[in-house]
Structures are given as C-alpha cells and as structure tokens.
C-alpha positions as CSV (number, residue, x, y, z in Angstrom):
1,X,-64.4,62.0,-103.0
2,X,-65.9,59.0,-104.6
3,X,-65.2,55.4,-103.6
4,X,-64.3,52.5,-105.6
5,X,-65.6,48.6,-104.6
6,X,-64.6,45.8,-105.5
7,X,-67.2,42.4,-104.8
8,X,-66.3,38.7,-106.4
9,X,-67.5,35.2,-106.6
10,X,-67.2,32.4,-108.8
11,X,-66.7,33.5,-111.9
12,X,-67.9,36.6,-111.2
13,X,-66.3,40.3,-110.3
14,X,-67.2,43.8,-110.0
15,X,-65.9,47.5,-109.4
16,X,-67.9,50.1,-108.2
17,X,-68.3,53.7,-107.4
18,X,-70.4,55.3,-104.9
19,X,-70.5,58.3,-107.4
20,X,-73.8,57.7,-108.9
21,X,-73.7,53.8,-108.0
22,X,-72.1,53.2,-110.8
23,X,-71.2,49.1,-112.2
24,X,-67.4,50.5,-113.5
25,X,-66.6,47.0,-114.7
26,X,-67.9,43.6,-114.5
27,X,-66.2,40.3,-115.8
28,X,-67.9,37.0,-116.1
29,X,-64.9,34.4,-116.4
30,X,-62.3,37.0,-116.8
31,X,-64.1,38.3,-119.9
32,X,-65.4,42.3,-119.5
33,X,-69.1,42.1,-119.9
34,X,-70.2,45.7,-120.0
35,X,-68.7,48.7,-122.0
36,X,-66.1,50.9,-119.6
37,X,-63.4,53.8,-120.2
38,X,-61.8,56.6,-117.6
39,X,-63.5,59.0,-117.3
40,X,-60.4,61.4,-116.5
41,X,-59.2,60.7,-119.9
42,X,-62.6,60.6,-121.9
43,X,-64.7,63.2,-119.6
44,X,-67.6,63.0,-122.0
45,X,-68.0,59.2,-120.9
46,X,-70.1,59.4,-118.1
47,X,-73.0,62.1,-119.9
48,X,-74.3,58.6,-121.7
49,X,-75.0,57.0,-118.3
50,X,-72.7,54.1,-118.3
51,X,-73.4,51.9,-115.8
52,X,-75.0,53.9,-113.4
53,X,-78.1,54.2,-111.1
54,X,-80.8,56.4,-112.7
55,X,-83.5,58.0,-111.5
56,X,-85.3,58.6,-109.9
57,X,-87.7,58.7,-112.8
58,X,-86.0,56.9,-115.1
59,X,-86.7,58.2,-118.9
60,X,-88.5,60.9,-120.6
61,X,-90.8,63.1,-119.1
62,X,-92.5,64.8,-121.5
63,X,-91.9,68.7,-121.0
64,X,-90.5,67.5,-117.5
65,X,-93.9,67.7,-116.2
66,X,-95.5,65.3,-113.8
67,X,-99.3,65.5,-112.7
68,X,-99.9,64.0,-109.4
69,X,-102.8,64.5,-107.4
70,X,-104.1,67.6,-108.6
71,X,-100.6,69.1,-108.8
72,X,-98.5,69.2,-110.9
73,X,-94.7,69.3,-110.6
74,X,-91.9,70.9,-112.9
75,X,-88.6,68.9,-113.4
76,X,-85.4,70.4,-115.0
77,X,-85.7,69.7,-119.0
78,X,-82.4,68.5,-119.9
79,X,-83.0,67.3,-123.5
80,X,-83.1,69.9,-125.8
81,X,-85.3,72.0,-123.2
82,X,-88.1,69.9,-124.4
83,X,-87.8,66.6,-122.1
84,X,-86.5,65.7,-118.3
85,X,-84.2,62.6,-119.5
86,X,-83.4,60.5,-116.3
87,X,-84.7,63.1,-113.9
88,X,-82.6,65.7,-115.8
89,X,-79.2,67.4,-115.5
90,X,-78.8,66.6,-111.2
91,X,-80.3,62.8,-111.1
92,X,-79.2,59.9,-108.9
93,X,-76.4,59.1,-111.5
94,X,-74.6,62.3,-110.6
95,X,-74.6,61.9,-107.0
96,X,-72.6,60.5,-103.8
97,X,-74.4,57.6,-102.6
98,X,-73.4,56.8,-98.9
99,X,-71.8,53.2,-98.1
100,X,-74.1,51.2,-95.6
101,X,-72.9,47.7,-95.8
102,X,-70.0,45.6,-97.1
103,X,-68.8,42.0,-98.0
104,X,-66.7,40.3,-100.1
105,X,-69.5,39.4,-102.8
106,X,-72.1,42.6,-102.2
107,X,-72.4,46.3,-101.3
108,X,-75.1,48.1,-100.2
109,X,-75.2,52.0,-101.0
110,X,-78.0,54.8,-100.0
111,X,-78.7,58.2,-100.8
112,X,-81.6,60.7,-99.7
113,X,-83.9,63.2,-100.8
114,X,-84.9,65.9,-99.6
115,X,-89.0,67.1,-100.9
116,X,-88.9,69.2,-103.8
117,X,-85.3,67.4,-104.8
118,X,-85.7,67.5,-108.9
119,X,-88.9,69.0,-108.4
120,X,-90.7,65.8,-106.8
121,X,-92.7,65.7,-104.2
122,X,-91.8,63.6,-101.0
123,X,-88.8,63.2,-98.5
124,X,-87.0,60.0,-100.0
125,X,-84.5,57.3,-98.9
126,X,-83.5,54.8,-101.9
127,X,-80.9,51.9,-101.1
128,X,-79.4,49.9,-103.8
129,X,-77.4,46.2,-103.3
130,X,-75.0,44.6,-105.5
131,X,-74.3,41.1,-104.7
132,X,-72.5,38.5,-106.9
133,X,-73.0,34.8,-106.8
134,X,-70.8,32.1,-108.8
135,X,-72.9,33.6,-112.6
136,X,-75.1,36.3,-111.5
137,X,-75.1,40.2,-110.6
138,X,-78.4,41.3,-108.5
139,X,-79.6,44.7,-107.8
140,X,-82.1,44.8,-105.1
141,X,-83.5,48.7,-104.9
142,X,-86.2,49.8,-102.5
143,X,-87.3,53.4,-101.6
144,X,-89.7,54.8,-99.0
145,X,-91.3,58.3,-99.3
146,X,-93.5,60.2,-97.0
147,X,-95.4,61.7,-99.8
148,X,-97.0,59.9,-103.1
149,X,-94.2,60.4,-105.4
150,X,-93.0,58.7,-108.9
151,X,-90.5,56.2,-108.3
152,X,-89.4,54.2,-111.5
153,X,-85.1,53.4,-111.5
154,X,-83.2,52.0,-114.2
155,X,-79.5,50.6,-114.1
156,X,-77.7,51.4,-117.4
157,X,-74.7,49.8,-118.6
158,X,-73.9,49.1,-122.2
159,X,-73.5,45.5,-122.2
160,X,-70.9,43.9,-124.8
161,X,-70.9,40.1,-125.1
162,X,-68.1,39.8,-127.5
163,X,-68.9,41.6,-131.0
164,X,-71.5,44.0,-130.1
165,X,-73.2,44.5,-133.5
166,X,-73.2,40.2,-134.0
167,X,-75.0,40.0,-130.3
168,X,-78.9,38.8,-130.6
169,X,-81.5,39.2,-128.6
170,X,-84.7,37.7,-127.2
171,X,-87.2,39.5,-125.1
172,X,-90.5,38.5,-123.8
173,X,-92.7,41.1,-125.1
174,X,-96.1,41.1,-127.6
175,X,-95.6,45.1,-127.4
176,X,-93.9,47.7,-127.4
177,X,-94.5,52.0,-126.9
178,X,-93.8,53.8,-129.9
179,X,-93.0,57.2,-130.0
180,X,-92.8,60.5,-131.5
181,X,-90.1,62.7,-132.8
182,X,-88.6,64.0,-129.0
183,X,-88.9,59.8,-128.5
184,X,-91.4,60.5,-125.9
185,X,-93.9,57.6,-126.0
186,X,-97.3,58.8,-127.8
187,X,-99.5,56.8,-125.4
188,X,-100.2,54.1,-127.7
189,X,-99.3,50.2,-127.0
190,X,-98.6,48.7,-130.3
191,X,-97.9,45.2,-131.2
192,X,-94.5,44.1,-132.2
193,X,-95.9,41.9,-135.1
194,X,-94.0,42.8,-138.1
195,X,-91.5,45.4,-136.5
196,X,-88.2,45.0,-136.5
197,X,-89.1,45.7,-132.4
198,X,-90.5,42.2,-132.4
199,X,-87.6,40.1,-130.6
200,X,-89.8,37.1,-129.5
201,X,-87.2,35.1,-130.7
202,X,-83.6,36.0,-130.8
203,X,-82.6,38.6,-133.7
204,X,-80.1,41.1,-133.9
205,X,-81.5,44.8,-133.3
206,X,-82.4,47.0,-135.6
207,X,-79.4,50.4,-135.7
208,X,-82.3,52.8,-134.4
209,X,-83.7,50.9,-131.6
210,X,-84.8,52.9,-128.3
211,X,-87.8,51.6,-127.3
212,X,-89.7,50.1,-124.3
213,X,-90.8,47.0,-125.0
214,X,-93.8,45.9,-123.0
215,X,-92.6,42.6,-120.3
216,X,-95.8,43.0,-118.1
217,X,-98.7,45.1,-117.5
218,X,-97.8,45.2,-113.7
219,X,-94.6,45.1,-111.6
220,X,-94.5,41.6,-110.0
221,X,-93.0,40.4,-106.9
222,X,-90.2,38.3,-108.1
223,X,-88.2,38.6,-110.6
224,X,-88.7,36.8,-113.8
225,X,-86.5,36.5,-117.1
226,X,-87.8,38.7,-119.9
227,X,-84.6,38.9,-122.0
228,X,-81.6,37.0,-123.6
229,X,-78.7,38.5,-125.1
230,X,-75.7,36.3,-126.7
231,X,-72.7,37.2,-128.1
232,X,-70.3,35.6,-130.3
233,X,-68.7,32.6,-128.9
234,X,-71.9,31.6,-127.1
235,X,-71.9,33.6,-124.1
236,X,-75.3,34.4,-122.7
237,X,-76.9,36.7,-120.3
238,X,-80.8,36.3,-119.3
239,X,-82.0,39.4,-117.6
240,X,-84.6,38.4,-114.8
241,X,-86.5,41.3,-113.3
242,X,-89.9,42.5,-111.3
243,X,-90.5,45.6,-113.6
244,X,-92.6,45.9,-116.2
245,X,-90.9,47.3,-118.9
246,X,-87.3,47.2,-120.7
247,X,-85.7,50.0,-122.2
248,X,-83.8,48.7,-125.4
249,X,-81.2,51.0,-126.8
250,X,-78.9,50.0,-129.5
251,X,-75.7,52.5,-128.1
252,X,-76.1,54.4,-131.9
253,X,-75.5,57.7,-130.3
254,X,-72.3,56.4,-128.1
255,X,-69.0,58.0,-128.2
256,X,-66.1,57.4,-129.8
257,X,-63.3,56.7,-127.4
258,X,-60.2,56.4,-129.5
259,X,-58.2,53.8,-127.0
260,X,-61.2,51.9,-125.9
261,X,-63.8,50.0,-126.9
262,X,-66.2,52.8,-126.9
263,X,-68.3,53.4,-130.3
264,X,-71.3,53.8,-131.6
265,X,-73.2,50.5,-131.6
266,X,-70.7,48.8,-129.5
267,X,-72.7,48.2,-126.4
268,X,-76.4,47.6,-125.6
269,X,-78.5,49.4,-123.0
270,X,-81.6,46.8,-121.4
271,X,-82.6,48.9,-118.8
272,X,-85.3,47.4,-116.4
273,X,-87.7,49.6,-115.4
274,X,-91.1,51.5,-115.2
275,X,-92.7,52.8,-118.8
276,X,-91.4,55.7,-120.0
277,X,-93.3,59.0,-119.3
278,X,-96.1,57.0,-117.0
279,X,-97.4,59.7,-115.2
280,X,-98.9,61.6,-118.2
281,X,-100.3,58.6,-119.2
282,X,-103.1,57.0,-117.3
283,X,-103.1,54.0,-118.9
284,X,-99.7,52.9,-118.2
285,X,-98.7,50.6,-115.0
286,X,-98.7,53.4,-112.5
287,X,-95.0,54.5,-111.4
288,X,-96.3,56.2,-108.2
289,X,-94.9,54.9,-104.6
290,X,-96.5,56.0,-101.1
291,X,-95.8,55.9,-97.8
292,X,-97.9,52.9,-97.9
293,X,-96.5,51.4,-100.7
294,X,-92.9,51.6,-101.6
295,X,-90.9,51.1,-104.3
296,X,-89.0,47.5,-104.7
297,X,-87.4,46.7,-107.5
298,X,-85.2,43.3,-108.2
299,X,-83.2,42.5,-111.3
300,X,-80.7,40.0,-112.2
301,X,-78.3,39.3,-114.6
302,X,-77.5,35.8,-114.9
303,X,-74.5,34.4,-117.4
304,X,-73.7,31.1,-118.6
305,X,-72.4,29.9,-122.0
306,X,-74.4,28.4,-124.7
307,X,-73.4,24.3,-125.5
C-alpha cells in the first residue's frame, strides 16, 4: 500500500506519496500552491500526472522508438498508439518507490529497474529527495545504470498561484521546439521572437501552449533560475534548475473536478527536464546516462511575494 509524508519548514509544508513520488500538496504560507484532488473520488485525477515523478524518459517518443548504439529499442505507445508519453502506460509515476531516509523537512525515496523495464536498456537505481527550507521545495534526482541508457525525469504538478488564468510568466529562453500534429518536436529550434512562446519577459500564456522552451544547450552542474511565475496578489515562484529544457503546458486538457479546483486551465505544468524526443534527434543535448556518467538532476522551487 502506498505511504503518505508529511515534511515542513518555515513557511513551507508538504504531503507525499511513495506511489509514484508524488508532491500531493504543498503550501507556501498556508496558501495551496499546486493543483490537488482525491483520487478515490475523482479516479481519472492521477492519468494527467499531477504532481508526480516521471520518467524515466520524460515526454514523447516519437513512435516509442529509441535508437541507441546501433539498436534500437521499442517502448509501449500510450498516446494514441502513435507516441510513448512519459515512458508510456507503466512509468515511474505508476509505481511504489521504496522509503530510504526521513526527517522532519525531507524524504528520500528509490525505486529500481530491472534491463529491458519499459523496453530500455540497462539495470537502473533512480533516488529522488524532497527537502523544504523556510521558501523553497528541492528535488535532488540521481540515477546510475550499468548500461548506456536515456535518462531524462520530469516532476509535474499543476502549479496554481492564486487565479490560474491571471498568473504570468517569465522564462529564460531565446527558443523554443515546435512541433507537429502528434506534438512530437519536428527537430527544428526556432526562435521565440514574435510567438506568443516568447516569455522573456513576464506575459500570460497563450490557451494552447505545450512546448519546450530552450533554457540551455547543456545540462549544467548547479541549478540556475530559468522561470518566474506570479499569481494574483503577488506571490512568486522562480524555478531554478540544472536541465536544459522546460516543458510549458497551459493545463487546457485538465479535468473537470466538480468539488475542486480542478479545470481546464486552472493549473500550470513547468516541468524541468531533458528535450523532448532527444534520442531521435542528434542535435538535441544528448539524454543518454552511462555507467560512467550518471544522471543528476537538481531543481528548485523558490517562493517569496512580490513588494
């Protein structure tokens, strides 16, 4: 059975599940932060990824197929048989992570796969941490492998400062990927100039927005902010992270939870991570980890209230 765990500091508190390592709720100064609903009375709730741990290829796969030295493997298409959307239907956000640490402001969770899990090569251990300070949430993720494998993990909650549709939002980013009618990125890297993608400083996004915009060319070592959202009454959250790309999703498909706040367009999805469909194009930052090289990821979400 799943766990719940609860971490505070300061101002700030969480709850989380070990099913999927899952962010339930989070409250910055008493006020919810992120979209949330139960899931035994709205089962349909969790399908849109709420606040969970994807991966762990994060995105769409185009055909669900990933070259890789020579090889190349199938993954379950989930989306419409014609994509593998967050590793498709058995990913990381549908399974039991394992508790491995405890305290009152962080958690630290694990789960492992077995070679071949969702048709990826390479026996893998990923461990996530949660930890709270007085304004800030941090996810620290690593993952070895004994095999070259993609590696590319997203955390996805709908974020809700106040009135969702009023929030704006600033991102760090000259481009973005577009892409094509199954939004699988077409391998170009456009410029932002004179797109309603073009967030270089703070706008409100546009209803069909589901895009990577472009942070970096590279992950980097140390997280850095690429991204402000602010709500209504001023509060702020800056998103610092090491990856290299942000996925930017309006919540237009979301459910409507009658009892909650749950709606289309009521929360927004900025999902560090990896660009989308990377291994069938060359010219992306690469996605692959090694034995040599594992996968590190750091991101941060830091609150404080405009003056």
């Amino acid at each position: 059975m799943p766990k719940t765990i609860s971490i505070a500091s300061g101002a700030m508190r969480a709850l989380l599940s070990t099913s999927g390592a899952r962010l339930l709720s989070l409250h910055y100064d008493d006020q919810p932060v992120i979209l949330s609903a139960d899931p035994e009375q709205h089962p349909g709730w969790f399908d849109v990824y709420p606040g969970a741990l994807i991966g762990p290829l994060a995105n769409r796969i185009r055909a669900g197929r990933v070259p890789l030295s020579g090889t190349t493997y199938q993954m379950v298409c989930n989306e419409n048989d014609i994509t593998a959307l967050h590793s498709g239907p058995n990913g990381l956000d549908v399974r039991e992570w394992q508790i491995d640490a405890q305290t009152e402001h962080s958690v630290r969770l694990h789960h492992h796969l077995v070679d071949g899990d969702m048709g990826l090569p390479g026996e893998r251990h990923i461990t996530v941490s949660f930890a709270l300070d007085d304004a800030a949430l941090t996810l620290d993720i690593k993952a070895t492998t004994t095999a070259p494998t993609p590696m590319s993990i997203a955390h996805h909650p709908y974020w809700r400062l106040g009135n969702a549709r009023d929030h704006t939002l600033q991102v760090s980013a000259d481009h973005y990927l577009p892409t094509d009618a199954d939004n699988v990125p077409t391998g170009t890297i456009a410029s932002v100039d004179g797109t309603a993608l073009d967030h270089r400083t703070p706008r409100q996004l546009d209803v069909a927005t589901d895009h990577n915009l472009c942070t970096a060319t590279a992950p980097v070592t140390q997280p850095r902010a690429v991204a402000t959202l602010t709500g209504t009454d001023g509060l702020r959250m800056v998103v610092e992270t090491t990856e290299p790309g942000l996925q930017v999703y309006s919540g237009a498909h979301l459910p409507d939870l009658q009892g909650t706040d749950v709606a289309p367009f009521a929360g927004i999805a900025l999902e560090p991570q990896g660009w989308p469909d990377a291994p069938n194009n060359p010219t992306f930052p690469s996605v692959i980890a090694t034995p040599e090289t594992p996968y590190h990821q750091i991101t941060r979400y830091v609150f404080d209230r405009a003056t």
